[in-house]
C-alpha positions in Angstrom: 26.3 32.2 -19.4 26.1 30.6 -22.9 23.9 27.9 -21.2 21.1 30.0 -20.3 20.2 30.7 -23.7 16.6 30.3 -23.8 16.7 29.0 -27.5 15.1 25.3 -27.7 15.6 23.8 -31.0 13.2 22.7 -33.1 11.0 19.3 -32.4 8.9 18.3 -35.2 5.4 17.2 -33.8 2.9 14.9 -36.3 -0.5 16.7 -37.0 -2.9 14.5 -38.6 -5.2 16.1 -40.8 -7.4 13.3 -41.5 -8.5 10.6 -38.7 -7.6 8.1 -40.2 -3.6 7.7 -39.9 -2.2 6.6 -36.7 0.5 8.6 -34.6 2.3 5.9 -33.6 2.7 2.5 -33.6 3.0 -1.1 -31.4 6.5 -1.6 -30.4 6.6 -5.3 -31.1 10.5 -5.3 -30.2 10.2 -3.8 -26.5 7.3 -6.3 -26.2 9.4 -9.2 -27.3 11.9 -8.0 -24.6 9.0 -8.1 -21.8 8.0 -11.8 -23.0 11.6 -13.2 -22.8 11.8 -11.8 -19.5 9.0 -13.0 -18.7 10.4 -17.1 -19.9 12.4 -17.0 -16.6 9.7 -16.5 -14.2 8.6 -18.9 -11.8 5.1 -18.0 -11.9 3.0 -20.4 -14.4 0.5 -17.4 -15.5 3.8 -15.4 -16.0 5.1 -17.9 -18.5 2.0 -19.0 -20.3 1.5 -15.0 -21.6 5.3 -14.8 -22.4 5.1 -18.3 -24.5 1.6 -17.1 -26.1 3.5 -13.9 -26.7 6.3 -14.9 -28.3 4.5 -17.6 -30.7 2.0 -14.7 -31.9 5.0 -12.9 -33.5 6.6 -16.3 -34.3 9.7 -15.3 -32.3 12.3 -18.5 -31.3 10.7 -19.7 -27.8 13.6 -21.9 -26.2 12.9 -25.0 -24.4 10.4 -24.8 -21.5 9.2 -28.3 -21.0 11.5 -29.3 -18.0 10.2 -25.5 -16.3 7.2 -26.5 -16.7 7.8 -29.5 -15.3 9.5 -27.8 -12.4 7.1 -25.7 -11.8 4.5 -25.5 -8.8 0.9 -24.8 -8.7 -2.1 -25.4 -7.2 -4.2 -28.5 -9.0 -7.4 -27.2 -7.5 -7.6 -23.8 -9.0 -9.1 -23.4 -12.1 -6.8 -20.5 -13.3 -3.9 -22.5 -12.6 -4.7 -25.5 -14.3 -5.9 -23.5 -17.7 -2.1 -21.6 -17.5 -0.2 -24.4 -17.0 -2.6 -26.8 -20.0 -2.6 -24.4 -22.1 1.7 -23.7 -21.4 2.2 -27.1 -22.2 0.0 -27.2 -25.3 2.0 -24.2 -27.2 4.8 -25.9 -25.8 4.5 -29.1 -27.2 5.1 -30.6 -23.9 1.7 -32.2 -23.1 3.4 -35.8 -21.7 4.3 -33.7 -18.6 1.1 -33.0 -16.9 -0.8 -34.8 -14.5 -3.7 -36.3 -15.7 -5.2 -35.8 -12.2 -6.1 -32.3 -14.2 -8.6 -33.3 -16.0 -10.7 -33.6 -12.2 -11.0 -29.9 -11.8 -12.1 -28.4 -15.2 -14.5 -31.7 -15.3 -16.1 -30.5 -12.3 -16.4 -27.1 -12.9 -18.5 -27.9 -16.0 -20.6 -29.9 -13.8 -21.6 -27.3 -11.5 -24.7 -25.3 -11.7 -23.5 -22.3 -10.8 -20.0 -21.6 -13.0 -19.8 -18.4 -14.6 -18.7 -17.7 -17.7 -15.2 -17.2 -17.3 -14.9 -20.4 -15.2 -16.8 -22.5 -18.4 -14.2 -20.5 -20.7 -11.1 -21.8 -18.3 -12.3 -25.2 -18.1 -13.3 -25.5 -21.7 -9.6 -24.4 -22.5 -7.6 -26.6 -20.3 -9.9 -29.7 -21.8 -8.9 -28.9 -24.9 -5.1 -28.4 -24.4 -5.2 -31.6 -23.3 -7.5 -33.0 -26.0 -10.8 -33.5 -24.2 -12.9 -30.6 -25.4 -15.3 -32.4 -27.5 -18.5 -30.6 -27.8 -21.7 -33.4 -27.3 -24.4 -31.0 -28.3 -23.4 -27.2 -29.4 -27.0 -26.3 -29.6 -28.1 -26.9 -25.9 -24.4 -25.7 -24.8 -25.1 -22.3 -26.7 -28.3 -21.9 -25.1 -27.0 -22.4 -21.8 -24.1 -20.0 -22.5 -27.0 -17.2 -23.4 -28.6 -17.6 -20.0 -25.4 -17.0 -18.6 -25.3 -13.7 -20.6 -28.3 -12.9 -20.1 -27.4 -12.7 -16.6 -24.0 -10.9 -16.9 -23.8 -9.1 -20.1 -20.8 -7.2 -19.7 -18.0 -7.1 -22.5 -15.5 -9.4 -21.1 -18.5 -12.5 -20.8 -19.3 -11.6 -24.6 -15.6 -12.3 -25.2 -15.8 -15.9 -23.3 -18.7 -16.4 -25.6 -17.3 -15.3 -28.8 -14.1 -17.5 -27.6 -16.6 -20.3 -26.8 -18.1 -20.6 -30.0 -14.6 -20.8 -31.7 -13.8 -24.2 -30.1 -18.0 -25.1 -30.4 -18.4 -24.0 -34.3 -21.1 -21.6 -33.6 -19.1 -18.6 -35.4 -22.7 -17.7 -36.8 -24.2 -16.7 -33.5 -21.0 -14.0 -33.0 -21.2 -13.0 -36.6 -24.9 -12.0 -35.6 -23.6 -10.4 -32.4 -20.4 -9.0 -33.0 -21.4 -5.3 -34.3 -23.7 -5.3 -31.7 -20.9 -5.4 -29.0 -18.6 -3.3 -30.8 -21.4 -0.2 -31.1 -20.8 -0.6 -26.6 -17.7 0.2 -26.6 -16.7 3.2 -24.4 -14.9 6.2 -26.6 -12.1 8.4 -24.9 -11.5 11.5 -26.2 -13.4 11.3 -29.6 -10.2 9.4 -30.8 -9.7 6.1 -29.0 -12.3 3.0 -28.5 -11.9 0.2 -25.3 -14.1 -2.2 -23.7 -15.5 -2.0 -20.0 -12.3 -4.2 -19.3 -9.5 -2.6 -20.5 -7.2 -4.5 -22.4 -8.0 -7.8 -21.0 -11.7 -7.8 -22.5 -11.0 -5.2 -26.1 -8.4 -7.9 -26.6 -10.6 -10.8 -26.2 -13.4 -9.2 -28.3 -11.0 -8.2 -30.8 -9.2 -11.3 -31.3 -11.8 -14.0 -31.0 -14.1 -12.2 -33.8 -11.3 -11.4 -36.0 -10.5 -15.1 -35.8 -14.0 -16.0 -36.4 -14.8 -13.6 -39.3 -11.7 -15.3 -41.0 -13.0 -18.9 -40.5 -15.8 -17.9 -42.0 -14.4 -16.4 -44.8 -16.5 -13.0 -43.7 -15.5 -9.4 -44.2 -14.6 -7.4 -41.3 -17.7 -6.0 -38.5 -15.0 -3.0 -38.0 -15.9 0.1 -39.7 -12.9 2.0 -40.4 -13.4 4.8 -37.9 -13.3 1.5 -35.1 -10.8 0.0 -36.9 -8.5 3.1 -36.0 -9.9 4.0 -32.9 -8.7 0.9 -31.3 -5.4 1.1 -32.9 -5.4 4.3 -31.1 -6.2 2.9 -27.9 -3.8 -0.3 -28.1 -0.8 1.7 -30.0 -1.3 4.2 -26.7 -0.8 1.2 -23.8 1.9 0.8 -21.8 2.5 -2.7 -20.4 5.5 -3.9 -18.3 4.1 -7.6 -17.3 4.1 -10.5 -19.8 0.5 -10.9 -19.6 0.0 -6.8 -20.8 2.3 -7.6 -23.4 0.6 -10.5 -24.5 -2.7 -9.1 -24.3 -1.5 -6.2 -26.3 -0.1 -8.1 -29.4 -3.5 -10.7 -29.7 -5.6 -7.5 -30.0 -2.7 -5.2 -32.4 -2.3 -8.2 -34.5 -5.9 -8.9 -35.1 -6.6 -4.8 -36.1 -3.5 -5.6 -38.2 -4.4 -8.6 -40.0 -7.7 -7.0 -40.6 -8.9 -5.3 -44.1 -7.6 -2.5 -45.4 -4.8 -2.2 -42.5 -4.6 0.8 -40.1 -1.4 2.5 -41.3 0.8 5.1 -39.5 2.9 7.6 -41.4 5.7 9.3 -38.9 9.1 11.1 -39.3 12.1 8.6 -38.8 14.9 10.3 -37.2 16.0 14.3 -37.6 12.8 16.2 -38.4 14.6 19.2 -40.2 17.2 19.0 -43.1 20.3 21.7 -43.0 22.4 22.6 -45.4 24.7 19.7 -45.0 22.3 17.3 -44.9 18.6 17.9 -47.3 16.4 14.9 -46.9 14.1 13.9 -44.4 12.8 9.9 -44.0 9.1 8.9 -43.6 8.4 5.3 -41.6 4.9 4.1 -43.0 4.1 1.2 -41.7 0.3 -1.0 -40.4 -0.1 -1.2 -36.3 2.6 -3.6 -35.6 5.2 -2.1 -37.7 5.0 -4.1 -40.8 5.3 -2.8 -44.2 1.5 -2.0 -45.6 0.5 -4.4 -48.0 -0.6 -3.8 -51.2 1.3 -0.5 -51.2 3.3 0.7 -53.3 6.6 2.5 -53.8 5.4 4.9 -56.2 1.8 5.4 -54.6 3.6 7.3 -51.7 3.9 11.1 -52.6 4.6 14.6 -51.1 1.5 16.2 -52.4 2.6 19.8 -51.1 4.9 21.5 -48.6 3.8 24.9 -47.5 5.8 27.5 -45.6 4.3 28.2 -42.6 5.3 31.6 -42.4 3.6 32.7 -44.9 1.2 29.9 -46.7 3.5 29.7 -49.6 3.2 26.1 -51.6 6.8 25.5 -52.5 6.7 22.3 -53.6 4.1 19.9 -55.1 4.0 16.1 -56.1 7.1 15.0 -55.5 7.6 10.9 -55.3 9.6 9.6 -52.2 12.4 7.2 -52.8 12.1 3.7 -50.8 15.0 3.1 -48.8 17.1 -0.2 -50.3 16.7 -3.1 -48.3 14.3 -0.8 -45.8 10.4 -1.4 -47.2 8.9 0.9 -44.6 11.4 3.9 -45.0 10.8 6.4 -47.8 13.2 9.4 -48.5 12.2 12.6 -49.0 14.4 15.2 -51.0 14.3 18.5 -50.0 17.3 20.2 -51.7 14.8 23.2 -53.6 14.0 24.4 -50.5 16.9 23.9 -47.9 17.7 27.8 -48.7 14.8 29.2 -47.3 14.7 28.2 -43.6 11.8 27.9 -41.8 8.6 25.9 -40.6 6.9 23.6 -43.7 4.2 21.5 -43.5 4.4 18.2 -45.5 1.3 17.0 -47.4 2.2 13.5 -47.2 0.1 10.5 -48.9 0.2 7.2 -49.1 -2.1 5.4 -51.1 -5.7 6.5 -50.2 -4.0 7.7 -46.9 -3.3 11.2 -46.3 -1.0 12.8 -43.1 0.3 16.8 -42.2 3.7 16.6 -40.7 6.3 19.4 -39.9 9.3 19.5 -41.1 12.0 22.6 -40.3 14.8 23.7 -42.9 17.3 24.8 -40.8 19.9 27.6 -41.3 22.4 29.3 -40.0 22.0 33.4 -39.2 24.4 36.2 -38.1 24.5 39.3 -37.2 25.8 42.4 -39.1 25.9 46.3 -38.5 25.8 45.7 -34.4 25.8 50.0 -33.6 25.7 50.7 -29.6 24.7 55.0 -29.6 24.8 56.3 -26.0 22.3 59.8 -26.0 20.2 61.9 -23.7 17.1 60.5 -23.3 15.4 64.1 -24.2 17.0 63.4 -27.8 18.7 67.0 -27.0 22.0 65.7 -28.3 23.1 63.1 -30.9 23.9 59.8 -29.9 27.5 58.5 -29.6 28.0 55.2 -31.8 29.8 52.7 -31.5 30.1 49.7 -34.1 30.7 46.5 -33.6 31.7 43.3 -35.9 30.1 39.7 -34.9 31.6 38.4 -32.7 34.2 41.0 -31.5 33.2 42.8 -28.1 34.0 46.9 -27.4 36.8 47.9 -27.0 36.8 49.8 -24.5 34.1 50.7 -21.3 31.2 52.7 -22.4 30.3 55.5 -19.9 26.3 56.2 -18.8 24.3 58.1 -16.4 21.0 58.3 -15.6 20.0 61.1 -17.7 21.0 59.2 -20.7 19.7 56.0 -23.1 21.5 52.9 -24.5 20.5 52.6 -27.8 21.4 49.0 -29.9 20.8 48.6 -33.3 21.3 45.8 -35.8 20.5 43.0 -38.8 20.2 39.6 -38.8 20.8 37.7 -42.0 21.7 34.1 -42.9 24.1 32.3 -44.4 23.3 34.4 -48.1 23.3 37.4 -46.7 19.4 38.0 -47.0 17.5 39.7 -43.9 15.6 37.1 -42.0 13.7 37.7 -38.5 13.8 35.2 -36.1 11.7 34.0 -33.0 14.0 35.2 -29.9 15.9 38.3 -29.8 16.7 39.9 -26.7 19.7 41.7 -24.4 20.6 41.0 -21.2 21.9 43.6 -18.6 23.7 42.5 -16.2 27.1 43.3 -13.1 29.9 42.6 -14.8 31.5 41.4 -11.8 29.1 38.3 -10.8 30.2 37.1 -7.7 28.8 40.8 -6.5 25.2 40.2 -7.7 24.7 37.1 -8.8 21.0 37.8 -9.0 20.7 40.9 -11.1 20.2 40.8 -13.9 18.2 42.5 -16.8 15.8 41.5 -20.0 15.2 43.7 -22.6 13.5 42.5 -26.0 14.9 43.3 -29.5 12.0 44.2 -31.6 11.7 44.2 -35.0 11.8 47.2 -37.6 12.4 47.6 -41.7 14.8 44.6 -41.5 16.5 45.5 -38.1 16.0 45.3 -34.4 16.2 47.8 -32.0 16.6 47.8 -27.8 16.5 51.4 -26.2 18.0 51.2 -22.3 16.8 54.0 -20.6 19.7 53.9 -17.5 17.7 56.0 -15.2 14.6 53.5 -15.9 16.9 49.6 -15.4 18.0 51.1 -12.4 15.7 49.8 -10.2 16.4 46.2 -11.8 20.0 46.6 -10.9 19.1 47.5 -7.3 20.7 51.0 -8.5 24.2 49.6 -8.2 26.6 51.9 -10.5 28.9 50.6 -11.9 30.6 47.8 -15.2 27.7 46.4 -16.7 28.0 43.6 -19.4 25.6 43.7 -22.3 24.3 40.1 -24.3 22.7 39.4 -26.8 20.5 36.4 -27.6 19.2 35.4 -30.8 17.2 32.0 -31.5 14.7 30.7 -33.7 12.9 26.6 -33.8 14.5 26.9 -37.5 18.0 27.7 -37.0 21.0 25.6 -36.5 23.3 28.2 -34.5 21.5 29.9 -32.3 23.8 33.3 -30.7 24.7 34.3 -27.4 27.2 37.4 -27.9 29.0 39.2 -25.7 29.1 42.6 -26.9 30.9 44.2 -23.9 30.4 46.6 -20.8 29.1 49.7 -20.3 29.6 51.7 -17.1 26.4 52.6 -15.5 26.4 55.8 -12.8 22.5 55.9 -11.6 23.0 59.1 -9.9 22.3 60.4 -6.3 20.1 57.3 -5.4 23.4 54.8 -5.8 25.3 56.7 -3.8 23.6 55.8 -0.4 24.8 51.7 -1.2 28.3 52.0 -1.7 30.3 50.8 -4.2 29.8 47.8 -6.3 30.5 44.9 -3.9 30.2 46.5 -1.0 29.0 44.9 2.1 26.2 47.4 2.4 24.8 47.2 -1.7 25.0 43.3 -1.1 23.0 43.0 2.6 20.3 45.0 0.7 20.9 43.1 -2.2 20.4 39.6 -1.0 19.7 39.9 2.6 16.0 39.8 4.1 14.4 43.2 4.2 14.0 44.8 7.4 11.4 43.9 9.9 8.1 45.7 10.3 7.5 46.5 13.6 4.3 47.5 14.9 3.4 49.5 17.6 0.2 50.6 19.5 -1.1 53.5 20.7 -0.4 54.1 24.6 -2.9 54.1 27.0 -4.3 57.4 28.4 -3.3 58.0 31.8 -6.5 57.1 34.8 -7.7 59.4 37.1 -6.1 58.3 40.6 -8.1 55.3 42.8 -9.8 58.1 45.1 -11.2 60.3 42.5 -12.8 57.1 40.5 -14.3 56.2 43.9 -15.6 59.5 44.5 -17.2 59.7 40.8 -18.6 56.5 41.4 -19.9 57.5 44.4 -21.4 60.6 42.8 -23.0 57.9 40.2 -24.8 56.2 42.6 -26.2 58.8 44.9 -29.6 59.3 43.5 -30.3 55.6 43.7 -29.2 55.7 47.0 -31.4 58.5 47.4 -34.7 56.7 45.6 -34.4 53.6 48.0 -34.0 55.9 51.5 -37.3 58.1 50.1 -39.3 54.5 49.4 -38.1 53.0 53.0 -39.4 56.4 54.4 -42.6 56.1 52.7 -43.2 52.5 52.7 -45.5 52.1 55.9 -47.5 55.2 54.6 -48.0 53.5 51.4 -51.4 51.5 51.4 -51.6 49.2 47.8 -55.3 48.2 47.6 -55.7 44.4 47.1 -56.4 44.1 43.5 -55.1 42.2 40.6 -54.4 45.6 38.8 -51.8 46.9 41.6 -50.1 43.5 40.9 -50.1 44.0 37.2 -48.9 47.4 37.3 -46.1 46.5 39.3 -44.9 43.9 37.4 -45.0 45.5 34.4 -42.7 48.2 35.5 -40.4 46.3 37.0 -40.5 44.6 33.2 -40.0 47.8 31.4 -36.9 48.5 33.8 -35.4 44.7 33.5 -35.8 45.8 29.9 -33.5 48.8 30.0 -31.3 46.8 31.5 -31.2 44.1 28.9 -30.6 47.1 26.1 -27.4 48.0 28.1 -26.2 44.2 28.0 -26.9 42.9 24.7 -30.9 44.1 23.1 -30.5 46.8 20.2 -32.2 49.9 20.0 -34.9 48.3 17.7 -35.2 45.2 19.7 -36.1 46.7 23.4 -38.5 49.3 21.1 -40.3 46.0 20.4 -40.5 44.5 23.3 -41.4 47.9 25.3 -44.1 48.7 23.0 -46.7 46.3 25.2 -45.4 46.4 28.6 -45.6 50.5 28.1 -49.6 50.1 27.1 -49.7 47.7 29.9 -48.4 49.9 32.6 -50.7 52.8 31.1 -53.8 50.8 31.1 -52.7 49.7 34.9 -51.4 52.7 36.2 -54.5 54.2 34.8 -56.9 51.8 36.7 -54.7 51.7 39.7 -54.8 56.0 40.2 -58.7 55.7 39.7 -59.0 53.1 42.6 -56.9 55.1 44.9 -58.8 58.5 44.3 -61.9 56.7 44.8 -61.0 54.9 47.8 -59.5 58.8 49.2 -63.2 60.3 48.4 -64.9 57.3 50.8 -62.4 57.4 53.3 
């Protein structure tokens, strides 16, 4: 039971109160692990990223020439023949390649129609191999700017920029560079990229910071950029030796750059205890390197302020640096490891400023437990019982449904001072859990004058318990993000009788209380009315017969008549009949599917038809009768 105790202790999260400290930082060392990984593949793009990797943090890069050497690739592709020139050149290895190389970047400069990525390759694999003379920078810039002009997404500005490192026209990115770093996209309002992803924002990045620096130039980044990427790269996960390349060119370029993006986090445990009162602060640039130009005594806890109630309880209080650790600094928090709770750290380093959350943990127990069993009217005084953390009763309590549970009691820590703490509840539940498993009942402790109180109304919990009477076990749970021993106790059980409605389930156990308990409920069965007898097959026919008679009767009376009937031979007879025989096809139709409203509409014409007719049709016969 003790492991369902909801009590999660406390996890210190970083809350930056200014924009301009990073959350977390480049980790250089699982990226050194991708790149050595990456030194045994067989693929020559694989291991060109993992030895430009590892020489951009100056790790140890073992002896690659004869893989190289080994290796096999296609000469005709341009991407091949820049990884494996380029291989060879940071591996000092250039005597290995074929100088049947030199053929394909040669005639991809030739060609009319290379894009800027192709020139950038074949540039670069002339170069490795020391052929990448420029003749005449002026007309090759030009002709690089009608390629932009062309294509002037992020990642061809890159090739540019990159271009004009190896042709000495660092003036025309200077010129361009804030330009292209005002497109960036922005996620979030906190993170800046390149239509590119990391492939291009490192490009951009590193080719202009390596430019600016030639040329002896301040930085284009404003510091708002400047973090903003760091945001973006210190947030990428890579797995491949080209991410993890890609990733350390554009962290150490925001690194290396003026004033350094710093980032101030908690090192280890995020809460000090009685046992143990200080807390250590990592501050450190992108790539985790100490921050130049700072110093030990310019990092300060300006204030720590209780949470619970905005209290300052400390203020300007110098960290110690750790010996032989230059980006750890210690924290002492003895003055306040007494007064648990929740504080928020004013932490600044240099010019820099970050809110972090700390928790001063401490242990709690419980005193004057008192368990009063009453009628629920309040006619009667309650009978109560005491108990002493952590004994249980000592005996069964008896309750029936006409009665309340009443628990009362303190919680104090370790000085025996009143504290009140996040999570404070009882659980109800059988005592006997192989019978109901799945009963079970929460009741929360609330708070009053420096005790909680839980009133269990037995009649009311019955219908949690599925009304079974019987040994109930009470718990209690107390927790808080700020304490160190959080409590589960077993006080003990109390018998529960629910009354008349219990009695219909059995005992406790009992086949019965546990079908209805855990079994599915019973089905709903549905059932239609009955059909109303029918009248026997002769009387239908007779009714039906009945039904029919006087239009039996109307076409006998017009056979009769017919030869006496003389229609005179005009277009009026021929109307009139038709539009009766309308006006009846009509009544039909309303029976089969016209409304009311519908045949009203339609009748409305053919019934001033068949007046007008009729009316002309009577006048012809009665003149015709007065000749005759």
């Amino acid at each position: 039971m003790y492991t369902r105790v909801i009590c999660v202790l406390f996890v210190s999260f970083l809350a930056l109160s200014q924009a301009n400290v990073l959350q977390n930082t480049v980790n250089v060392k699982k990226l050194q692990g991708i790149l050595e990984e990456g030194l045994k593949s067989k693929d020559i793009g694989a291991l060109y990223f993992a030895i430009k990797g590892l020489k951009q943090i100056n790790a140890k890069t073992p002896e690659v020439c004869d893989v190289l050497k080994s290796l096999k690739y296609d000469i005709s592709n341009l991407e091949q023949v820049f990884y494996i020139t380029n291989a060879a050149a940071l591996a000092n290895c250039l005597t290995i390649l074929n100088p049947e190389l030199l053929g394909t970047p040669t005639r991809t400069l030739d060609k009319k129609d290379a894009t800027l990525q192709e020139i950038y390759y074949a540039v670069y694999s002339l170069k490795a191999m020391g052929k990448g003379t420029i003749m005449d920078k002026e007309d090759s810039l030009k002709n690089l700017i009608q390629l932009l002009k062309k294509d002037d997404s992020p990642a061809n500005y890159g090739y540019v920029f990159a271009l004009c490192e190896h042709m000495g026209c660092g003036t025309w990115t200077s010129s361009h560079a804030e330009g292209v770093l005002l497109a960036a996209d922005e996620t979030d309002a906190r993170a800046l990229h390149f239509d590119g992803g990391l492939p291009a924002t490192a490009l951009i990045l590193g080719s202009i910071a390596r430019t600016y620096k030639s040329l002896k130039k301040a930085s284009p980044l404003s510091e708002e950029q400047r973090y903003k990427f760091s945001n973006y790269v210190s947030g990428r996960s890579v797995s491949t030796p080209r991410g993890a390349a890609l990733l350390l060119e554009a962290a150490t370029a925001l690194a290396d750059d003026e004033p350094s993006p710093i980032c101030i986090v908690i090192k280890g445990k995020k809460y000090v205890t009685s046992e143990s009162d200080s807390v250590e602060f990592s501050i450190t640039d992108l790539i985790g390197r100490p921050v130049r130009g700072l110093k030990p005594e310019e990092v300060v806890a300006q204030s720590a302020t209780r949470l619970a109630d905005d209290v300052v309880v400390l203020s300007k209080q110098p960290l110690t640096q750790k010996p032989n650790e230059p980006t750890t600094f210690v924290l002492n928090l003895g003055k306040i490891k007494a007064q648990y709770g929740l504080y928020k750290i004013s932490l600044s380093a240099g010019s820099k400023t970050a809110n972090l959350n700390v928790a001063v943990l401490g242990e709690i127990q419980v005193s004057s437990m008192e368990v009063g069993i009453g009628d629920v009217d309040g006619t009667t005084s309650p009978k109560v019982t005491t108990i002493a953390y952590p004994n249980k009763l000592t005996e069964v309590l008896q309750a029936d449904h006409l009665q309340k549970v009443s628990l009362k009691f303190s919680v104090r820590d370790k000085y025996n001072n009143p504290v009140s703490v996040q999570q404070a509840f009882v659980r109800v539940a059988p005592a006997h859990p192989a019978a109901a498993a799945d009963l079970e009942a929460i009741y929360v402790a609330e708070p009053s004058a420096k005790t909680y109180r839980v009133e269990l109304n037995v009649g009311a919990i019955a219908k949690h318990l599925n009304h079974q009477s019987g040994a109930h076990s009470l718990t209690l749970y107390l927790g808080d993000s700020a304490v160190s021993n959080p409590i589960a106790w077993p006080l003990g059980d109390i018998h529960f009788n629910f009354g008349k409605d219990s009695n219909a389930l059995g005992p406790v156990g009992s086949e019965s209380r546990q079908s209805r308990a855990r079994g599915p409920l019973p089905e709903i069965v549905h059932q239609f009315r009955a059909a109303e007898a029918r009248p026997a097959r002769a009387v239908s026919d007779v009714f039906a017969a009945c039904c029919a008679a006087p239009l039996l009767l109307l076409l006998v009376m017009w056979a009769r008549l017919a030869p006496r009937l003389h229609l005179p031979p005009m277009p009026v007879a021929l109307v009139f009949h038709l539009a009766l025989g309308a006006s009846l096809g009509l009544y039909v139709l309303l029976w089969l599917q016209l409304s009311m409203f519908a045949t009203l509409r339609y009748l409305a014409p053919l019934a001033l038809l068949t007046f007008i007719s009729g009316h002309r049709l009577l006048r012809r016969l009665a003149q015709d009768k007065q000749t005759r």
